[in-house]
C-alpha positions in Angstrom: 0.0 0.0 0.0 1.1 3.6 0.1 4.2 4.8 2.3 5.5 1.3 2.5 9.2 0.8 1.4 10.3 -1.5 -0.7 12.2 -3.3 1.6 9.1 -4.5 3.3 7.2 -5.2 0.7 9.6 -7.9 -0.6 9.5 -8.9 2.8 5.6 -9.5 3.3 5.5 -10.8 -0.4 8.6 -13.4 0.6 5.8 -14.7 3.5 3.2 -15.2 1.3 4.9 -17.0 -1.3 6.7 -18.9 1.2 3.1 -19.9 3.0 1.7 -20.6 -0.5 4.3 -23.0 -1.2 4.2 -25.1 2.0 7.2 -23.5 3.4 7.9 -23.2 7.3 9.9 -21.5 9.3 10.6 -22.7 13.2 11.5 -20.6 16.5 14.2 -22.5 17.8 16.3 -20.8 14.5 16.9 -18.2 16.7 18.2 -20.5 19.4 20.6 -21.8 16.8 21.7 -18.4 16.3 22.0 -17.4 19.6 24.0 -20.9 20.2 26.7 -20.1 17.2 26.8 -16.2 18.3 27.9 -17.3 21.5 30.5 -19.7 20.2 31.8 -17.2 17.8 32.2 -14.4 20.7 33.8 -16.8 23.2 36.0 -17.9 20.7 37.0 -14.6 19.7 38.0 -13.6 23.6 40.3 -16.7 23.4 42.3 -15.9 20.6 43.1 -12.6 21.4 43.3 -12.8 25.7 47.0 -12.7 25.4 47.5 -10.2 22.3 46.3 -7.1 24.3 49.3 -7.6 27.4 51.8 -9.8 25.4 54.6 -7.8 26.6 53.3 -8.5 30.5 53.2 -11.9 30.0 56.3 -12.4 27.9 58.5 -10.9 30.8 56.7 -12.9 33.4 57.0 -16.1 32.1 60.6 -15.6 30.7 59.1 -15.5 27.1 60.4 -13.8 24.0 57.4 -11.8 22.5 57.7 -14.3 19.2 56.0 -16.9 21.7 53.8 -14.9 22.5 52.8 -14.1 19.2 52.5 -17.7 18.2 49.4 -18.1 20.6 47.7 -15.6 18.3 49.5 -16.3 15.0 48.5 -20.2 15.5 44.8 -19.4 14.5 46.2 -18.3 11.2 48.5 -21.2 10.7 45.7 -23.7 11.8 42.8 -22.2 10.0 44.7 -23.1 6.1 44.9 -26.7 6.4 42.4 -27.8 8.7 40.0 -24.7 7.2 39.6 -26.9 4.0 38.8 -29.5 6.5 35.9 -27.4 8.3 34.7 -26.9 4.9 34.2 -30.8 4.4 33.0 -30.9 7.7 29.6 -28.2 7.1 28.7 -29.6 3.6 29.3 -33.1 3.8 28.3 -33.9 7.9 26.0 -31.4 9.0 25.8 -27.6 10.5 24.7 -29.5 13.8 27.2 -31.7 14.1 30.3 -29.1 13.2 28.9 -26.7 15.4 28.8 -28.9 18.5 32.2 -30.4 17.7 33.4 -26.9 17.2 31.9 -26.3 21.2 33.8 -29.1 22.9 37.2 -28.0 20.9 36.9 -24.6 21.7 36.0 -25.5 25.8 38.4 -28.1 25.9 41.4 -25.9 24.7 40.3 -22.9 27.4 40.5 -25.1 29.8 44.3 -26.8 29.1 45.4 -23.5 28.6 44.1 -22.8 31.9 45.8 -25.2 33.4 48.9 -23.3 34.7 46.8 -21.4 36.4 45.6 -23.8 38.6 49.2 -25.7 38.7 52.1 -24.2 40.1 54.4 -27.1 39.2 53.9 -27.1 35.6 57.3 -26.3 34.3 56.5 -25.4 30.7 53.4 -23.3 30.7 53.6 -22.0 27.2 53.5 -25.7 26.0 49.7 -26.0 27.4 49.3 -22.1 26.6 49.7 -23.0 22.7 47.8 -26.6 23.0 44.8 -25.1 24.0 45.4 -22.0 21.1 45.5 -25.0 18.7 42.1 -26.2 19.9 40.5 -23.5 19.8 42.1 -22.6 16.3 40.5 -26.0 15.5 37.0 -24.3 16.6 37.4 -21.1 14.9 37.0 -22.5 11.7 33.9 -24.2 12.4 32.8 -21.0 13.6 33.7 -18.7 11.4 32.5 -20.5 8.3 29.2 -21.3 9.6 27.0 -18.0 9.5 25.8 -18.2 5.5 24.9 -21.8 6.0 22.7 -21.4 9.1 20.8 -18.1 7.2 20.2 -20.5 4.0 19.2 -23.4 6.2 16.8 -22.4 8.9 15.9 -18.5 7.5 13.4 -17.2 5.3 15.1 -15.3 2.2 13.7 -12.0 3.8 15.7 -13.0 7.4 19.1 -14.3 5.5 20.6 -11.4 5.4 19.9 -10.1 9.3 20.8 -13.8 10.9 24.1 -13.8 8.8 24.8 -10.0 10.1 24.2 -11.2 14.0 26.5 -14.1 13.6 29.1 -12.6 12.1 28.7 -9.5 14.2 29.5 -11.8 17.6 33.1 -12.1 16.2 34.2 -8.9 16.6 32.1 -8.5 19.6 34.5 -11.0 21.2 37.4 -9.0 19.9 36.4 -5.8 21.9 35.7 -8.2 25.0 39.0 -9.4 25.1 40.6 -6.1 24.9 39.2 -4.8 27.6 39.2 -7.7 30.3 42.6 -8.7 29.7 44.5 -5.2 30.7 41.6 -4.5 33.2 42.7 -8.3 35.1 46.2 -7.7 34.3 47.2 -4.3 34.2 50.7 -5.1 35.7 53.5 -8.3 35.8 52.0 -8.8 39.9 48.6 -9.1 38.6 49.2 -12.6 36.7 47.7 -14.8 38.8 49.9 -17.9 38.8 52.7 -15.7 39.4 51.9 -14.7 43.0 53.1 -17.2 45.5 53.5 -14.4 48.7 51.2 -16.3 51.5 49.7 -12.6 52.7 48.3 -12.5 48.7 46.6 -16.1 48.5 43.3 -14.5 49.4 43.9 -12.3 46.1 45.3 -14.8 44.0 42.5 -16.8 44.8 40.0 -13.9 43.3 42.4 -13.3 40.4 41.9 -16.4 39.2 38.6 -17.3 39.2 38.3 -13.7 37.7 40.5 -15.1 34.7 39.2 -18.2 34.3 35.3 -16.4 34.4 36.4 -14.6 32.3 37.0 -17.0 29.5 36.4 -20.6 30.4 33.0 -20.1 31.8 31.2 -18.7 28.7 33.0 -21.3 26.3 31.8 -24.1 29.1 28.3 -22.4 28.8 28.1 -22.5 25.4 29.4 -25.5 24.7 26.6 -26.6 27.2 24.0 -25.2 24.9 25.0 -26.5 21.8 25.2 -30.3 23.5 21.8 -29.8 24.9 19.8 -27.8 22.7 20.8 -28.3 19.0 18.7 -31.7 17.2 18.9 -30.7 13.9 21.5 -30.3 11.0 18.5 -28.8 9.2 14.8 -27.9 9.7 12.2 -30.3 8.9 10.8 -28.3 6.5 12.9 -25.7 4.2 11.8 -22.2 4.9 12.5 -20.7 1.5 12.5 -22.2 -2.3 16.4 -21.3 -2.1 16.6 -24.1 0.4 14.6 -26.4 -0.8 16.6 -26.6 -3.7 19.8 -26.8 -2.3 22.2 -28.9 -3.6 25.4 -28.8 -2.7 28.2 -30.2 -5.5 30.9 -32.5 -3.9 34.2 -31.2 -2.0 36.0 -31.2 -5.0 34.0 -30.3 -7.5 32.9 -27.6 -5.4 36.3 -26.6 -4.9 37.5 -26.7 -8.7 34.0 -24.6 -9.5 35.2 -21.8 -7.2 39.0 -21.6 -8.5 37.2 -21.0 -11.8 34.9 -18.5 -11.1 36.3 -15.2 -11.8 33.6 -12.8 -9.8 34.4 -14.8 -6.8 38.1 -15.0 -6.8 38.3 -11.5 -7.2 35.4 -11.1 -4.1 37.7 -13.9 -1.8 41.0 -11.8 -2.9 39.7 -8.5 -1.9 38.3 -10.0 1.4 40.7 -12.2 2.5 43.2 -9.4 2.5 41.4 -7.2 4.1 40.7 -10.1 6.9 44.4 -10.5 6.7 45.1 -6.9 7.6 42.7 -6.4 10.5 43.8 -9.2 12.3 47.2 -8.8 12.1 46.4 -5.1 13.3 44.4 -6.7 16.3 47.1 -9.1 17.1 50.2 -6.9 16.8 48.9 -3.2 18.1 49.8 -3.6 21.1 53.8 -4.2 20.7 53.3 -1.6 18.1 52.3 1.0 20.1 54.2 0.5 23.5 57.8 0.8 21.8 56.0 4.2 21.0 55.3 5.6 24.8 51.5 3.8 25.0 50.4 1.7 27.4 48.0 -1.3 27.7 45.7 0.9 28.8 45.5 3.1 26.0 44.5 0.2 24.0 41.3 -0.1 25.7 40.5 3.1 22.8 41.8 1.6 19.7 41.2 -1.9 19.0 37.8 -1.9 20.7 37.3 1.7 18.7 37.9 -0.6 15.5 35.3 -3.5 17.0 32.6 -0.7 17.2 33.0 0.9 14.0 32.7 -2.9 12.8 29.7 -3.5 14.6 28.1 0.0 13.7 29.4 -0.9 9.6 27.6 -4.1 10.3 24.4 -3.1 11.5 24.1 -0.3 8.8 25.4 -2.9 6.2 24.5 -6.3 7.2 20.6 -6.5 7.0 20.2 -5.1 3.4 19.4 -8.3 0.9 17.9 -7.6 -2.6 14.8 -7.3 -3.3 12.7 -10.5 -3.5 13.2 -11.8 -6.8 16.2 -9.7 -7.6 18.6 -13.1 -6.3 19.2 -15.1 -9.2 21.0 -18.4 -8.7 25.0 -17.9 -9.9 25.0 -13.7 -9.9 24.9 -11.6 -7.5 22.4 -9.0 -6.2 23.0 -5.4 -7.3 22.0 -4.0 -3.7 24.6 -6.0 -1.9 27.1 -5.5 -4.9 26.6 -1.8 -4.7 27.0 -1.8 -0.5 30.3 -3.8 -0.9 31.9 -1.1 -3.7 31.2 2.2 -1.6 32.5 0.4 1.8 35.9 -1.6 0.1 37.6 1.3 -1.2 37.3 3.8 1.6 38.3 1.3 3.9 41.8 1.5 2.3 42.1 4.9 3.6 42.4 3.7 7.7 45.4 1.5 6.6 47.3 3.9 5.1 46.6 6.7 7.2 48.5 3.9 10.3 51.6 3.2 7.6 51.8 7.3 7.9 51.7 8.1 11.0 53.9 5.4 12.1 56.6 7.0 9.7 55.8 10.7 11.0 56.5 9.9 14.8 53.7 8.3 15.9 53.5 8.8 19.5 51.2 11.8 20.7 49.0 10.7 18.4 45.7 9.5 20.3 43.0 10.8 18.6 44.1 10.5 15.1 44.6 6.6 16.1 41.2 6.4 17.5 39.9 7.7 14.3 41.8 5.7 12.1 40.7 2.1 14.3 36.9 3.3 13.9 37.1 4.1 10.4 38.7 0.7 9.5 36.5 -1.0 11.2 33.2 1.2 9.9 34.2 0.7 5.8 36.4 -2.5 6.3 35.4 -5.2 8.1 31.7 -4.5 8.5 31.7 -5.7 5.1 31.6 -8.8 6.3 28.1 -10.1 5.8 27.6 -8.5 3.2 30.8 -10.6 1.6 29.2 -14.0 2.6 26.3 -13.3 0.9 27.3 -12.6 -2.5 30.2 -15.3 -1.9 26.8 -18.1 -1.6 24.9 -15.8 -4.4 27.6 -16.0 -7.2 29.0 -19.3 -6.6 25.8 -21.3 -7.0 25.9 -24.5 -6.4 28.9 -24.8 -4.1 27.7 -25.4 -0.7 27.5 -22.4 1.6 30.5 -24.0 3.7 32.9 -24.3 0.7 31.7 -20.6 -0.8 32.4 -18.9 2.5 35.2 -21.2 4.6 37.3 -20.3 1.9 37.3 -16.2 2.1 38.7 -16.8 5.3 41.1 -19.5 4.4 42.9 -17.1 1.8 
């Protein structure tokens, strides 16, 4: 009728056609989502707990800062080989069964990494520290990959878009959390927990670390607790849309060898992966960036986060925006989420360069210029991120939604 956009419209007309055609859609979709969201964001905290006070915990444990940087770096190294692995994993046995597999890897590795805190004889720490890394590494790709499958699963095509957009949105949500718990437990070398054997401090020790073990081993434990308990279902009883009723996945390898063909998304997985590349070697790095400069922990708590909310604020603006009903045809991609992706890619080179320049031009005393920069690359870079699943699925029909978007990350 008049006054109503045409977002809406393809909405209500998606519900009719999908209630005309037998279609059904079922509430505990949301519980899925909220299961994988909370996955995501607990994995997220785990990789980067350490990046924000590496230098702390380098000089505590008699550690070069290379080590240190091997318990974030191992994500990276893991995620090529066994990513193509995960990939297998959604298409072939089931978004239920990666995700909860994905759950007990991602608890079991916070907890052996929390082992030296509850074990004063350990005599090589860092060995357990990067075990647990690895598991969780193990997760991530389970994780990561998983958003475009669960819209195109369990969503109607008018909900894809928004359910992919809160999934991948828990990511850097669990970015920003890291940043600011680890330098507000440990804001100095005395605060790491294990490290304080004086008897007049066991009381404190004590609270220090259950504090860091809350912190990170009780939400994975939680929601590794939920996916055991309340996921059934690789896939819905019903499809909810005609896009997944008539999904059909091609084989591993076939799907693999269509993708390496397909020009439009080679040059979407180039131009993402990159930018994926960049941002997370920026998250992982910052801080041993910035303290040879004068900064302090502390000072990261408006940088890296400032990146996470410019992500999640990119996102939200970005992220629920599909074509028009009708407009999605099966191998192209939609010219709404085409046009969002070209005004967002190219000014999010801008935040990158801007860094490279002021690190040349003396970069200390420089902490709202770096504040600006973080948001910015976060608003046009990596917000684009739904947005790049989606047309990943829409122009590489029929490769399964795992292969399509597993391998973005992989590259």
């Amino acid at each position: 009728g008049p006054g109503t956009g045409d977002d809406r419209s393809g909405a209500e007309l998606a519900q009719v056609l999908s209630a005309l055609g037998g279609y059904r859609v079922y509430a505990r979709r949301w519980v899925f989502l909220l299961v994988l969201s909370l996955l995501s964001c607990s994995n997220a905290t785990l990789w980067l707990s350490f990046a924000p006070i590496a230098d702390t915990v380098a000089k505590h444990f008699s550690l070069s800062l290379e080590q240190i940087n091997w318990l974030s770096l191992v994500y990276f190294v893991v995620s090529i080989p066994f990513g193509m692995a995960a990939i297998w994993v959604l298409d072939s046995v089931g978004l239920r069964s990666a995700t909860v597999l994905g759950a007990w890897l991602n608890f079991l590795g916070s907890v052996l990494r929390a082992l030296p805190c509850m074990d004063l004889s350990i005599q090589t720490p860092f060995s357990f520290l990067l075990a647990g890394q690895s598991l969780c590494a193990l997760a991530q790709t389970l994780f990561v990959f998983s958003p475009a499958k669960l819209a195109a699963l369990w969503f109607p095509e008018h909900q894809r878009a928004t359910a992919n957009m809160i999934a991948t949105m828990s990511n850097p949500l669990g970015v920003l959390l890291a940043n600011v718990l680890s330098p507000a437990l440990v804001k100095e070398e005395g605060d790491i927990p294990w490290m304080v054997s004086e008897e007049s401090n066991r009381l404190q020790v004590r609270i220090r670390i259950n504090l860091q073990l809350g912190a990170y081993v009780i939400p994975a434990g939680i929601a590794c607790l939920l996916a055991t308990a309340c996921l059934w279902e690789n896939v819905p009883p019903t499809p909810p849309s005609a896009a997944a009723a008539s999904s059909t996945s091609e084989k591993f390898l076939d799907g693999l060898k269509l993708l390496v063909r397909n020009k439009a998304y080679l040059i979407l997985a180039l131009c993402f992966g990159a930018g994926i590349g960049i941002f997370s070697s920026f998250s992982a790095l910052l801080e041993q960036i910035l303290c040879v400069k004068g900064y302090s922990n502390r000072w990261e708590l408006g940088w890296v986060p400032g990146g996470q909310e410019g992500r999640a604020v990119g996102s939200g603006c970005c992220g629920p925006r599909p074509g028009r009903e009708g407009e999605n045809q099966t191998g192209s991609c939609s010219s709404g989420p085409v046009q969002v992706w070209g005004v967002g890619v190219c000014p999010a080179a801008l935040p990158s360069v801007s860094l490279r320049l002021l690190q040349v031009s003396q970069l200390p005393g420089q902490t709202i210029w770096l504040a600006i920069i973080c948001s910015l690359f976060g608003l046009f870079g990596l917000s684009l991120a739904p947005i790049a699943m989606e047309l990943a699925v829409e122009c590489s029909f029929p490769v399964g939604e795992g292969a399509a978007t597993g391998l973005l990350f992989v590259l």
